[in-house]
N, CA and C of each residue as an Amber inpcrd file, in Angstrom:
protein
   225
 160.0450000  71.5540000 147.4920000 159.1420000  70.5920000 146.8950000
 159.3110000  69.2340000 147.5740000 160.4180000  68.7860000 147.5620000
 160.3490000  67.5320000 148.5020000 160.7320000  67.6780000 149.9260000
 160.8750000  68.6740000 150.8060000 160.8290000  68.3190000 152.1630000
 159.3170000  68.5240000 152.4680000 158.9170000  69.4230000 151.7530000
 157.3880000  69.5920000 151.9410000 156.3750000  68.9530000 151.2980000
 156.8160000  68.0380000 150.7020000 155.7710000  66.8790000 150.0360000
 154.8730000  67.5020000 149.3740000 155.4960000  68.4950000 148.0940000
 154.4690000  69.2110000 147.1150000 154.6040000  68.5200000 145.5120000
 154.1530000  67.0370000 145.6500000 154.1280000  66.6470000 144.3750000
 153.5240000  67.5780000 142.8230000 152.5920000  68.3920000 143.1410000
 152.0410000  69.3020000 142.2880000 152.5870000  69.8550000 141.8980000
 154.1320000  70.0900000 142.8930000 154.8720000  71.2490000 141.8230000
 156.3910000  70.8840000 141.3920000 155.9240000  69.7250000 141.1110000
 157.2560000  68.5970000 139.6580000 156.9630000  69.6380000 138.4700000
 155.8370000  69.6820000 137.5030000 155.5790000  70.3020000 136.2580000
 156.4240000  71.7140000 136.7220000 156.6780000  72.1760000 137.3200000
 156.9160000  73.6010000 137.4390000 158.5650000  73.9790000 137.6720000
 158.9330000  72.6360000 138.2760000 160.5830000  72.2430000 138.6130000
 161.1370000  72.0320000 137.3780000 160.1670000  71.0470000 136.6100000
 161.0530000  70.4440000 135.7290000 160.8860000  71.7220000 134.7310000
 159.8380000  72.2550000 134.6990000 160.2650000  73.6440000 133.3170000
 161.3340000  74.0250000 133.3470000 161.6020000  74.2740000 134.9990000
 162.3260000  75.5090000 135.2510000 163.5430000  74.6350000 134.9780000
 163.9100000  73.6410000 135.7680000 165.1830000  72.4520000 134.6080000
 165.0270000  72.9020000 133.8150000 164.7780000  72.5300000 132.6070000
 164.6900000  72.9140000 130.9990000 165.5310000  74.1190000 130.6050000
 164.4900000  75.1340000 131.3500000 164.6660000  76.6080000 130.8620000
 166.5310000  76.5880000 131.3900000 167.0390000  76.5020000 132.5090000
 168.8000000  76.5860000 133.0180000 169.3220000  75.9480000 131.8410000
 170.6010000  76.2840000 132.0570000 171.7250000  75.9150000 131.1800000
 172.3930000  74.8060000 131.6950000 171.9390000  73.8700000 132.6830000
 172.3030000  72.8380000 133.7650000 172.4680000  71.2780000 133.0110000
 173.1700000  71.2150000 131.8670000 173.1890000  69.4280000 131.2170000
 172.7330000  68.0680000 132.2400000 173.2800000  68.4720000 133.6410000
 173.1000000  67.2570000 134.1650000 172.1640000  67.3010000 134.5780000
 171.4250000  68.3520000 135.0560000 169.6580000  68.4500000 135.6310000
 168.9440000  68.2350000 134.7610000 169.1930000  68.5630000 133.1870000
 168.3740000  68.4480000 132.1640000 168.4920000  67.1680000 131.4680000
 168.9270000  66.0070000 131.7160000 169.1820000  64.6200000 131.6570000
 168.4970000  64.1670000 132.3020000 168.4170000  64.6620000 133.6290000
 167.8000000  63.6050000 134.8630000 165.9860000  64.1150000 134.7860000
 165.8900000  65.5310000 134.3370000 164.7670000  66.0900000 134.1420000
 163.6780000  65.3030000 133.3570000 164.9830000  64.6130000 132.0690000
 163.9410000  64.1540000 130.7630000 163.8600000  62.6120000 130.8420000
 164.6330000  62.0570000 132.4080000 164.2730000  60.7450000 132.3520000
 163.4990000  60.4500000 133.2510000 162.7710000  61.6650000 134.3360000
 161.8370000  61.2820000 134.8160000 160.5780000  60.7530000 134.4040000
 159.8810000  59.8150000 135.1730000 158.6820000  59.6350000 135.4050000
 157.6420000  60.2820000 136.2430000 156.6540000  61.6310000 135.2740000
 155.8440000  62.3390000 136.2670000 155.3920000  62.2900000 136.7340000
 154.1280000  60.8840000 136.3480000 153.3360000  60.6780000 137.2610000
 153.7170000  59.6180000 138.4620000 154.5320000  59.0820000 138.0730000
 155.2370000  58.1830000 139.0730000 155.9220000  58.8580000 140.2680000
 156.7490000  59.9230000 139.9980000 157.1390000  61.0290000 141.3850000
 156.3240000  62.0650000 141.6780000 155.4570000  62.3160000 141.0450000
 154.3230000  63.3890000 141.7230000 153.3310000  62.2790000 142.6120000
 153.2980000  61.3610000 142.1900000 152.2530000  60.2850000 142.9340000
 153.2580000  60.0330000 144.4160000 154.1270000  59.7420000 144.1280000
 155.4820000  59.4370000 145.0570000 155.6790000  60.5560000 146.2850000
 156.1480000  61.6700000 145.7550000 156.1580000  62.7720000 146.6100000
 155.0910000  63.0920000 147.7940000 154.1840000  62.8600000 148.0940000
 153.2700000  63.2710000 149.1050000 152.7190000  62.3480000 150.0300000
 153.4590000  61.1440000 149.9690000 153.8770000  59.7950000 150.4940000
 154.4430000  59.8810000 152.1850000 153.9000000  59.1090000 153.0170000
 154.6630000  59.5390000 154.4830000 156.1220000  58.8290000 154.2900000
 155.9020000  57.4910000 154.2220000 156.5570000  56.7040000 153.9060000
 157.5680000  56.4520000 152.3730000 158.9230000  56.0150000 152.7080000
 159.8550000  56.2320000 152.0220000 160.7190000  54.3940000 151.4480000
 161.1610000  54.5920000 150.7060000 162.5160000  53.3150000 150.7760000
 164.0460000  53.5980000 151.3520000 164.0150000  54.6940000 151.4950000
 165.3060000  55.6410000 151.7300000 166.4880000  55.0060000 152.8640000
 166.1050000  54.2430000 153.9160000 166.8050000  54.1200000 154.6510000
 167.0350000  52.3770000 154.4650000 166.3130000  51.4740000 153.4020000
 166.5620000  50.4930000 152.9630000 167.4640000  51.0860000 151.7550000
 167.4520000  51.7760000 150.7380000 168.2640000  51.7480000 149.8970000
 169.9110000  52.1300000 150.3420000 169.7420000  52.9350000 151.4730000
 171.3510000  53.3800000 152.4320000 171.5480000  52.0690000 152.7300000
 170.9070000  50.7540000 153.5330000 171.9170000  49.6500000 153.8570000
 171.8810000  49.0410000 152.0270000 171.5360000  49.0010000 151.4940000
 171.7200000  48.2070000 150.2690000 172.9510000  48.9360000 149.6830000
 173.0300000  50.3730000 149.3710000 174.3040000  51.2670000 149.3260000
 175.4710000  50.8980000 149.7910000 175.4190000  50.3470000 151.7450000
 176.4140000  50.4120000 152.2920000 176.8420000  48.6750000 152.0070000
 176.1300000  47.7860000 151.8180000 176.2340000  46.3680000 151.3770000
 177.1100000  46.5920000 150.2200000 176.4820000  46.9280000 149.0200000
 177.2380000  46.9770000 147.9670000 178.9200000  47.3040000 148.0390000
 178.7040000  48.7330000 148.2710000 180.1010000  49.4860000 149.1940000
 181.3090000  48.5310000 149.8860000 180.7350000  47.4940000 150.6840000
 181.3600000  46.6160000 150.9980000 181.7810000  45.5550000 150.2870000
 180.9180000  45.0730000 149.4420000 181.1580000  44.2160000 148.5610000
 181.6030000  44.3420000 147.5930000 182.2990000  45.9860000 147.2940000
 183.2610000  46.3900000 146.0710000 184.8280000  46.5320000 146.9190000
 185.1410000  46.8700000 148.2640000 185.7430000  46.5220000 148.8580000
 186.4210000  45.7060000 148.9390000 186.0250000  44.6130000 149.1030000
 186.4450000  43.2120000 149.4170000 186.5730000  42.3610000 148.3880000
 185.9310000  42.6690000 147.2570000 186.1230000  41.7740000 145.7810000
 187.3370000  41.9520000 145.4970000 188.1020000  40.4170000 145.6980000
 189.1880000  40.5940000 144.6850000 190.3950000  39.8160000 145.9900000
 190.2480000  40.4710000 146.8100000 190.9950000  40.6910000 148.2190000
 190.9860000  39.0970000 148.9220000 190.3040000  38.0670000 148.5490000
 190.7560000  36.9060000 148.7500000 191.2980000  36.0020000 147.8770000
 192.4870000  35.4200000 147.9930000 193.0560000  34.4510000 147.3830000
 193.2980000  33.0870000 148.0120000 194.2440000  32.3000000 147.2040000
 194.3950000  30.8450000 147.5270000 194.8000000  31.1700000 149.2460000
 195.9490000  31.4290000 149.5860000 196.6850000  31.4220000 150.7130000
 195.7770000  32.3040000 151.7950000 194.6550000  32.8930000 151.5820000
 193.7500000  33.6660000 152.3080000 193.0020000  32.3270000 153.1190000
 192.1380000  31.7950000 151.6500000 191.9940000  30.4280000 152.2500000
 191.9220000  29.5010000 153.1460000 193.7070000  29.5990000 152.5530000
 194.0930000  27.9300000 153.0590000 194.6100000  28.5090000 154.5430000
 194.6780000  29.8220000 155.3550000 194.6400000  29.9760000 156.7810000
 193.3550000  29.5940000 157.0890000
């Protein structure tokens, strides 16, 4: 469904979510927005490789929090 950009067949994924015994698929199932990722899905264009540097920013910036002090500083 999503390498092949078949937004039409979300309704048919997410049943099939439902129907499994899968808690964490069936969470993420019931907080989707349908028409928002079926509209989404058949899209050329993505955010995907902006949200990886925003990922790897963050990543860094949990890193490094904390890790300077006074005497860091005052070199």
């Amino acid at each position: 469904m999503l390498t092949e950009r078949q937004g039409e067949r979300l309704p048919e994924w997410l049943d099939a979510v439902r129907k499994d015994d899968l808690p964490s698929l069936d969470i993420l199932a019931a907080g989707i927005d349908r028409d928002a990722v079926a509209a989404g899905l058949p899209l050329l264009r993505n955010s995907g490789v902006v949200e990886g540097h925003v990922n790897r920013i963050k990543m860094l910036k949990r890193q490094i929090f904390g890790c300077t002090g006074v005497q860091l500083l005052r070199k």
